[in-house]
C-alpha positions in Angstrom: 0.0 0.0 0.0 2.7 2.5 1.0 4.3 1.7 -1.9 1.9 2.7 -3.8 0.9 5.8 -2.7 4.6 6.8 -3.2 4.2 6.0 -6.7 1.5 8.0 -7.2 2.6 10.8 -5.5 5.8 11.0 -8.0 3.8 10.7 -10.7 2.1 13.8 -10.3 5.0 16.0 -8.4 6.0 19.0 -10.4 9.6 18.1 -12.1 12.0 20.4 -10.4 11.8 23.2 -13.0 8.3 23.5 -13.2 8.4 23.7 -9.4 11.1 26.6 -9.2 8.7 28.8 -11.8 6.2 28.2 -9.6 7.6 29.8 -6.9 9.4 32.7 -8.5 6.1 33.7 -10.6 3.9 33.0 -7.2 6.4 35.0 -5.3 6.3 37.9 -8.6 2.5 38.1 -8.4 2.1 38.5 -5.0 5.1 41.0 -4.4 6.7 38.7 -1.8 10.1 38.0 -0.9 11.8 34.4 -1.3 14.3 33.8 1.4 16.5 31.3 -0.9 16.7 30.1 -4.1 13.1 27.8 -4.4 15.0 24.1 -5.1 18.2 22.9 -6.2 20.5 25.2 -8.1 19.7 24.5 -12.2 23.1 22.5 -13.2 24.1 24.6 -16.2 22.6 27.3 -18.2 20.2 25.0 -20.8 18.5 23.4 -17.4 18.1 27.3 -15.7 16.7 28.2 -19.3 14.1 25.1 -18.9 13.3 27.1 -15.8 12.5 30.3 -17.7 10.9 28.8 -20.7 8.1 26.6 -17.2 7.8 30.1 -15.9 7.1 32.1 -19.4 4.5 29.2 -19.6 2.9 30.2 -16.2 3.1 34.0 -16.5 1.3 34.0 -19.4 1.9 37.7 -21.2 3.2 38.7 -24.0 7.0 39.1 -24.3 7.9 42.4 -25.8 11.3 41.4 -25.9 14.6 40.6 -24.6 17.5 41.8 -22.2 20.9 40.8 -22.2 22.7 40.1 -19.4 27.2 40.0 -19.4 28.2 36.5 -17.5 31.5 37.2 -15.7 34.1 34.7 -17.2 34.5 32.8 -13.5 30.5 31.7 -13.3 30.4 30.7 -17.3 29.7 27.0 -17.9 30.9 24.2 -20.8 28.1 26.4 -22.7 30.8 29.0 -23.4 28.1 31.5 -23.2 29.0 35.2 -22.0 25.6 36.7 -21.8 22.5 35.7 -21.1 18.8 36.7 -21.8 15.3 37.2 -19.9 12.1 38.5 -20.8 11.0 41.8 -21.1 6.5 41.1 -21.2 4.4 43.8 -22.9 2.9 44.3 -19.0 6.2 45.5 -17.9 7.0 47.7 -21.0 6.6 51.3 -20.6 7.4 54.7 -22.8 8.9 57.6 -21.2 6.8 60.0 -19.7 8.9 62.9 -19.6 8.3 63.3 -15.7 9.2 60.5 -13.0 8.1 57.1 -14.4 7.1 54.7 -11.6 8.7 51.5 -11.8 7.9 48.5 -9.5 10.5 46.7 -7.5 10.9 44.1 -4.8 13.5 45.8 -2.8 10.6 46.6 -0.1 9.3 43.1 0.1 13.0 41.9 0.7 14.1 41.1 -2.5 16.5 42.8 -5.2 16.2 46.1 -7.0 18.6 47.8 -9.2 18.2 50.1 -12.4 20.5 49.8 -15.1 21.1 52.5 -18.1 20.3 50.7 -21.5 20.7 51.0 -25.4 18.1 49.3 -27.2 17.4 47.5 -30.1 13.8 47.3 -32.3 14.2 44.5 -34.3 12.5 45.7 -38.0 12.7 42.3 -39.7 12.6 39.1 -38.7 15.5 36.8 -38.3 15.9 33.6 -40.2 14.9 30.9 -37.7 17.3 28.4 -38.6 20.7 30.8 -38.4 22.2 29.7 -35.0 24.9 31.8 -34.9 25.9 35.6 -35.6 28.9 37.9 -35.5 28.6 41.2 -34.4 29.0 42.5 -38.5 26.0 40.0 -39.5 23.8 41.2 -36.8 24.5 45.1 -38.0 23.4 43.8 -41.5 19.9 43.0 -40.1 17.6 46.6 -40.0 17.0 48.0 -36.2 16.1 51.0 -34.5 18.3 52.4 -31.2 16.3 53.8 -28.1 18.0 54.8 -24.9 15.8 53.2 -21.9 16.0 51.9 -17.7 16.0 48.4 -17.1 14.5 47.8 -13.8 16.4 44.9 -12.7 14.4 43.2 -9.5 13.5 40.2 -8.3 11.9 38.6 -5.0 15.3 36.9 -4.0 17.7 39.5 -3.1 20.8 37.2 -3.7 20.0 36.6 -7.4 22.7 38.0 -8.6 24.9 36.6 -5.9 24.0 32.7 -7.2 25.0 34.1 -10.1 24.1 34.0 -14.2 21.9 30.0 -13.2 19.3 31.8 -10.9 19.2 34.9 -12.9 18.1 33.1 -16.2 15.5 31.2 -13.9 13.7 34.3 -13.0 13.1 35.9 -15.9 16.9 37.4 -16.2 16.3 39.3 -12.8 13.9 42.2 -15.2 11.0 43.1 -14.0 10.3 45.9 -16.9 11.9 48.3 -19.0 11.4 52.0 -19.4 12.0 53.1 -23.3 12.9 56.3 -24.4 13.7 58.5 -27.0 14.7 57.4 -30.4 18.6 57.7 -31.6 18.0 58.7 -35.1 21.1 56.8 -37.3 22.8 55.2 -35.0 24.3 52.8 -37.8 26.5 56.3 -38.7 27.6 57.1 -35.2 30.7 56.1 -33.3 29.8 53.9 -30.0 31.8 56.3 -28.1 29.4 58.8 -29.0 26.7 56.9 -26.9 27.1 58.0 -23.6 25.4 58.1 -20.4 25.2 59.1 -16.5 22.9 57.4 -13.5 22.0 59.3 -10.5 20.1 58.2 -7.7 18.6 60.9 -5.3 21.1 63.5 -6.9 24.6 61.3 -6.1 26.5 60.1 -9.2 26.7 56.3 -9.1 27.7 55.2 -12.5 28.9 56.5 -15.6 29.4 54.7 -18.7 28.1 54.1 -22.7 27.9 51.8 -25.2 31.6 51.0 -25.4 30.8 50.0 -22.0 29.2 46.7 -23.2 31.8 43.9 -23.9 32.5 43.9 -27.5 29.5 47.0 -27.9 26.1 46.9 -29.3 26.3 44.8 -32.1 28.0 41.7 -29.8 24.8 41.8 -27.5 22.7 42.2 -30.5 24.2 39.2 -32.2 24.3 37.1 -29.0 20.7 37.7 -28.4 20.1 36.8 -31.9 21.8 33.6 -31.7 20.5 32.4 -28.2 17.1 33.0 -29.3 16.9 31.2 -32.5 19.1 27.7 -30.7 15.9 28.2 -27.7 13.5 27.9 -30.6 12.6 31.9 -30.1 13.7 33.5 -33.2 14.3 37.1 -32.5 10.9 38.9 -34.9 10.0 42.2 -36.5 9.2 44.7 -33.1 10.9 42.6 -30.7 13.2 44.8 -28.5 16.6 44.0 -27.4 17.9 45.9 -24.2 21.7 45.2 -24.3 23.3 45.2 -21.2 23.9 47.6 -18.6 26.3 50.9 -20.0 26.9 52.5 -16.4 26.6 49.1 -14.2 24.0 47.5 -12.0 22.4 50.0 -9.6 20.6 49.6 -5.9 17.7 51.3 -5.6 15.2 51.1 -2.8 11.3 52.4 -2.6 10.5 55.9 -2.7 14.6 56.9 -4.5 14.4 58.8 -7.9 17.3 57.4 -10.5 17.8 59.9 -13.5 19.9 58.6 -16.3 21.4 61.4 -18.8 22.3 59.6 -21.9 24.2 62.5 -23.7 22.9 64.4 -26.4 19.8 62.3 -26.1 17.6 63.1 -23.3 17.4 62.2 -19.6 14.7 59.4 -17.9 13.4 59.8 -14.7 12.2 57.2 -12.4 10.6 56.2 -8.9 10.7 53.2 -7.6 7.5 51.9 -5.6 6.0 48.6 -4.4 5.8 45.4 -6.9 3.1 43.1 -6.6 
């Protein structure tokens, strides 16, 4: 008899991704705080995108797009990967205001909240589906628009990014939205150093940076994003956006502080953080 019931009851347990998206996109929707990572630690990168791809499932929206993440060379596996991606959903997309945008965070609940000065990419045509790899001068070749914009990096487990490039993949790439701004009108003709920018928080100076920031500079992150996408059977399509990686670094920011990023020559984007959930 005991036997089983123990049968049965591993028949219908969750497998261990599907039970770490359930957690993250439980804790997500009701703006609570995870005190560890929810199960064991995804072995490699492919098994921590199994995680995202259970949780996309169970969240249900519409992805907008993508940001790219850098993996420092110590916490890279056999994937050789050196970025990595998470979804951006329609829900969490928002267009500058002009006055202080509101973005939601977990640092209240517990969890982690940074902002993070971006350059990003609007796909204008879709990629061929079965090209699994890109260089930087192949991905330029494929039409895109450039927008400045604020990732709002957060997630309910404040030591996301601690665990390192495995949990961030599993929830969501640590994004819980983006802020896009204004257009950079041909950015094809401009020099990267050009593309500069500074983040303040409450008034203090706390990064400063650009698109030469980004390891190997716009076109790398646009062509890794391509690539990743298309081997995860998500080909990157016409309107998707691509926010490239962080150009001044990763920046705390707790409920009720104002960040103001100043990408030069551009415009400036305000924003509040307040309560997620």
């Amino acid at each position: 008899m005991s036997n089983e019931h123990g049968t049965a009851a591993q028949a219908t347990a969750p497998s261990p991704a599907l039970a770490i998206a359930r957690a993250f996109t439980a804790a997500r929707h009701a703006g609570r705080a995870l005190p560890d990572f929810p199960g064991v630690l995804p072995a490699d990168l492919e098994q921590a995108y199994l995680v995202q791809d259970r949780a996309i499932d169970l969240w249900r929206g519409d992805i907008a797009g993508w940001k790219v993440g850098y993996i420092a060379e110590a916490m890279r596996d056999a994937s050789g990967d050196e970025r990595l991606l998470g979804p951006i959903f329609r829900s969490h997309l928002w267009n500058d205001t002009g006055a202080i945008n509101d973005i939601p965070v977990f640092s209240g609940a517990g969890g982690f909240a940074a902002v993070e000065a971006e350059y990003v990419l609007e796909v204008l045509e879709d990629a061929p589906a079965g090209q699994f790899q890109w260089t930087p001068a192949q991905a330029q070749a494929l039409p895109a628009r450039l927008y400045i914009g604020v990732e709002v990096a957060s997630s309910p487990l404040a030591t996301i990014n601690v665990l390192g490039p495995r949990a961030v993949i599993s929830d969501f790439g640590n994004n819980n939205g983006l802020v896009l701004g204004a257009e950079i009108p041909d950015w094809t003709a401009r020099a990267e150093q050009e593309l500069c920018v500074d983040t303040l928080i409450d008034g203090q100076p706390v990064g400063s940076g650009g698109a030469t920031r980004l390891p190997g500079g716009l076109r790398a992150a646009f062509a890794f994003a391509l690539a990743r996408s298309a081997r995860r059977g998500r080909p990157l399509r016409r309107g998707d956006l691509i926010a490239t990686g962080n150009a001044t670094g990763i920046h705390d920011i707790a409920i009720g502080q104002v960040a103001r990023l100043r990408f030069a020559g551009v415009a400036e984007i305000a924003c509040r953080a307040v309560p997620a959930g």
